[in-house]
N, C-alpha and C positions, 0 to 999 in steps of 0.2 A: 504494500500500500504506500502510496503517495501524496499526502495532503499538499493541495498547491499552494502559490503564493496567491495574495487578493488580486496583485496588478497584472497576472497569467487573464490569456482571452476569456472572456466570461458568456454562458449560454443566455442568461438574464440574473436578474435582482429581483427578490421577493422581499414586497412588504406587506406590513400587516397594520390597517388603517385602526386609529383608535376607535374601542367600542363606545357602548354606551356610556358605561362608568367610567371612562376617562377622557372622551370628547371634552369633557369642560377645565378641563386640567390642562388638557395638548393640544387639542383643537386639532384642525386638519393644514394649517400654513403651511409645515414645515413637511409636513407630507404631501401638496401640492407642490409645492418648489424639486423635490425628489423625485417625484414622478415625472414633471417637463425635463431634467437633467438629466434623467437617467433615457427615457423615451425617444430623448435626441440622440442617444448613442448605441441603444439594445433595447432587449424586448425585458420585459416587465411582469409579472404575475402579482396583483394585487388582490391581499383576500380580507376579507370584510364579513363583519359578523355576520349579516342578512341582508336582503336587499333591499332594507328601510335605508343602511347608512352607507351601503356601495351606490345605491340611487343618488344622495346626498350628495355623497362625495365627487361623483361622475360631474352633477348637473355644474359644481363647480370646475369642473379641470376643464370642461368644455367640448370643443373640437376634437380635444387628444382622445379623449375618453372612445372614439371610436376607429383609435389606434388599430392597424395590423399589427403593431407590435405587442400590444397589450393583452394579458391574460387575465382572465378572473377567477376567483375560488371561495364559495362561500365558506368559512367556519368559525365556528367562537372560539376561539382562543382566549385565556384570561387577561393576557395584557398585548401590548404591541410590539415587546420587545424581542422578536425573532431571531436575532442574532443568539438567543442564550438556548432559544428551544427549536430552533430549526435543522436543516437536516446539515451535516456536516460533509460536502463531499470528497470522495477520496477517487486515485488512479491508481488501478490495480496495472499488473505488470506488461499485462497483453492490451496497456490502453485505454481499456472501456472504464467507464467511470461507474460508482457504487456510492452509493452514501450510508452515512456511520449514523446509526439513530441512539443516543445515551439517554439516560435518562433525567428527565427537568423537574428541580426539588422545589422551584420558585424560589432562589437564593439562598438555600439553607431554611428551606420550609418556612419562610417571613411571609410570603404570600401566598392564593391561591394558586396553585399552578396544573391539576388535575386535567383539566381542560388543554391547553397547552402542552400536555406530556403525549396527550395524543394528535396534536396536528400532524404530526410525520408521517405516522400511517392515515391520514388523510389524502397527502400527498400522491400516495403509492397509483393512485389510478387516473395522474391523470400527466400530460407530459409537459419536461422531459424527463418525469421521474417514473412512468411506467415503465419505460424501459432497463430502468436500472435494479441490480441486484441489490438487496437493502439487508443492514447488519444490524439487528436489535441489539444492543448494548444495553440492556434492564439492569444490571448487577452493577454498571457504574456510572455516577453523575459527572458530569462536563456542562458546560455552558460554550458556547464561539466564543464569547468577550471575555472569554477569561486567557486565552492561550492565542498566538500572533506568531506566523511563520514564517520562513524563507522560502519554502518550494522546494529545499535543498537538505530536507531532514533535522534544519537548526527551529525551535521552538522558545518563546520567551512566554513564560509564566512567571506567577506569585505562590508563594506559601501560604499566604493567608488565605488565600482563594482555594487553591488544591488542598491544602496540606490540615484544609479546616477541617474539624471535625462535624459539622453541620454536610458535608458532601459525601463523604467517602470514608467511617470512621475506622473502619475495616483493614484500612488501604495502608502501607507505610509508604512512606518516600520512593523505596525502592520500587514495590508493589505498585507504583503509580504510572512511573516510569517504563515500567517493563510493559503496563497494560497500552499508554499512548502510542511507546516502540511498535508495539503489535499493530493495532487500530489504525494509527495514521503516518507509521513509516518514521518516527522521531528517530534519530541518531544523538544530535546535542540536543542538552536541555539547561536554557538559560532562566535559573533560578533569580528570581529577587526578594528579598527578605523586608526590602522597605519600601517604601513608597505607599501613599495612601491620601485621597482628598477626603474633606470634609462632608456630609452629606453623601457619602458613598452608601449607599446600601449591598452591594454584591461582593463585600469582602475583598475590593480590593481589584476589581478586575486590570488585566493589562490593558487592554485598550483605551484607558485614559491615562496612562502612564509611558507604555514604551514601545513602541512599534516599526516594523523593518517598513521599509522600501524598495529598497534590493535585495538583493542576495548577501551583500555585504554593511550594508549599511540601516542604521538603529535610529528613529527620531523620537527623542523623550521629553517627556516635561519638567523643566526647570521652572523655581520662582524666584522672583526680587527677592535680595537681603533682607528687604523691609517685611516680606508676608512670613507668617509662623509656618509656614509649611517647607520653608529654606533647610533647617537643619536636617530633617527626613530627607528629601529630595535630593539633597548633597550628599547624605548614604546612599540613597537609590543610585546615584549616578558614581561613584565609589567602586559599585558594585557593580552597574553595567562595564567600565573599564576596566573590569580584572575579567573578561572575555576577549582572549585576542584575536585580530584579525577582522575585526569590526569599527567602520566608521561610527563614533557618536556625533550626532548634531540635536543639540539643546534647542528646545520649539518653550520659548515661553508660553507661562500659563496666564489667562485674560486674568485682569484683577476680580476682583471678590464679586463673583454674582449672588444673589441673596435671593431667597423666596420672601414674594411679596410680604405674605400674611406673618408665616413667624421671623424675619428677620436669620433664618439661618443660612449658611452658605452653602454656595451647591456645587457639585463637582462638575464642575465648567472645565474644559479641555478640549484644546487646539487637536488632542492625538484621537479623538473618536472621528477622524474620516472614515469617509468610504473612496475606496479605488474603484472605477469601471472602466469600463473601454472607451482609452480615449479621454477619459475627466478623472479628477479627483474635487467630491464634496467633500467638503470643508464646513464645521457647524462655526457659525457665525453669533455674536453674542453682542454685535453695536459699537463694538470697539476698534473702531477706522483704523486710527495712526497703526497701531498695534497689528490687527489681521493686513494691513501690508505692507508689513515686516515680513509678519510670517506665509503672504501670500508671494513670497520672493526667496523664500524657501524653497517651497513646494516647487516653483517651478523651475529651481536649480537642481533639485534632487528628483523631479519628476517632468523632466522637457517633454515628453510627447503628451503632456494632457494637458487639457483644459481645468483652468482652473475655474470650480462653480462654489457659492457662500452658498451656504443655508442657514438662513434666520433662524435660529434652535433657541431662542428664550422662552417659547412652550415647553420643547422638546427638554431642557431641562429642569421644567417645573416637577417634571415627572421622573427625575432622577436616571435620565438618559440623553443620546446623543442621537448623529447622523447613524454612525457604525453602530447603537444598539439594536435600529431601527431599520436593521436590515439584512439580508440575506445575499451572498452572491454565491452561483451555480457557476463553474466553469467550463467551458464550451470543452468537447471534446475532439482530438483532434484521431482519437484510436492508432496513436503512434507505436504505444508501447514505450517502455521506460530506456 
């Protein structure tokens, strides 16, 4: 098995529109902005609890909405966040792709997640995933946002996420290692012991922390001297240079986004992109000067794509990003490894 990298050709991108219970929380903005960027570059499967709020949501995207590119799929899923409970796909040796279905605890069982643990096998009938062979993983929990790879067998996780005992209490380090080896083809496993925002609820995920580009190269989140999350982050990033052979480049973090109501802050982060074909989204949080800096990054370290914002100030009312909020299927090319 071979789990690719995000920026390899992609078959489409599944998202999962907010339902009922959290429409008022996320609203559909930043998932309108998603669907025109993404629809401009590949095809699209978008699934929606019923067709009260896929209607809803169509009447605003408009013209696209009657996309050849566009897929639909009704199901209830507990929340939107697809990226933790969607399918994982892998390249087995003869080429054809398969996806890794694990099992979704809803963060360490904090949420409902029942619902959600079965959209995978939902999937199974209809395409591009009828065609593919599917690996029930019931015996171990993974989330996407929690693990970030090269295409090349190298993997960046957290302890606090893997190593928690709310996922896998069963499991030791080793025992964890050896089951991803299997699953998704891990060779290196790039530990981090620190790193962590405020308002995180998923223990910790990588994907607003550290994530590849290439094959060789890592973009992490750093903060100003001045924010309290400096002393951590300067461990976390300690720690990523004691892996050699790997460029770091430091993607600062947007200053302090707060939720309206209790004043607490939320885990805003430059590194929850998405990569597709052709573009890199980028969640957006109103802070100009700053996003381009970092929109001068992206396109030194990713020249062939467009660079798109996504407004995410809903998107992380609701303790998420671009890259929770989403899914990418990689086009197969049936090369073999």
């Amino acid at each position: 098995m071979r789990l690719p990298a995000e920026w390899e050709r992609q078959e489409l991108v599944i998202l999962v529109l907010p339902n009922s219970q959290n429409q008022d929380i996320v609203g559909f903005g930043a998932h309108l902005e998603m669907c025109r960027a993404i629809l401009a570059k590949q095809r699209l499967l978008l699934v929606a609890e019923n067709e009260a709020c896929l209607d809803r949501f169509t009447s605003l995207l408009g013209p696209l909405a009657e996309s050849a590119a566009l897929q639909f799929h009704l199901f209830d899923c507990d929340d939107l966040w697809v990226r933790d409970f969607g399918p994982l796909t892998v390249q087995a040796r003869t080429g054809e792709f398969c996806f890794q279905d694990f099992r979704f605890n809803g963060w360490g069982s904090k949420y409902s997640f029942r619902k959600s643990n079965a959209f995978n096998e939902s999937l199974q009938g209809i395409n591009p995933f009828a065609s593919m062979s599917v690996f029930q993983q019931e015996g171990f929990v993974l989330e996407g946002g929690s693990i970030d790879c090269n295409g090349s067998g190298a993997l960046l996780l957290t302890e606090n996420c893997l190593l928690n005992q709310n996922r896998n209490p069963s499991f030791s380090r080793a025992q964890i290692e050896q089951y991803l080896q299997k699953s998704l083809g891990i060779s290196q496993f790039l530990w981090l012991s620190k790193g962590s925002l405020p308002g995180d609820d998923t223990d910790c995920h990588i994907d607003n922390l550290a994530r590849f580009v290439s094959k060789e190269t890592i973009f992490y989140a750093k903060a100003s001297p001045e924010d309290d999350l400096w002393p951590e982050l300067q461990e976390m990033e300690q720690e990523l240079a004691s892996y050699a052979g790997y460029e770091m480049i430091p993607i600062a973090l947007p200053a302090p986004v707060l939720d309206l109501e209790s004043g607490e802050r939320l885990p805003a982060s430059y590194l929850n992109f998405l990569i597709i074909n052709e573009a890199v989204l980028i969640p957006s949080y109103g802070q100009l000067v700053l996003e381009a800096e970092i929109a001068l990054l992206f396109q030194k370290y990713l020249p062939s794509r467009e660079i798109v914002w996504i407004d995410s100030r809903a998107l992380i009312r609701g303790r998420g990003g671009v890259h929770c909020a989403s899914m990418q299927v990689p086009k197969s090319d049936k090369a073999g490894l």
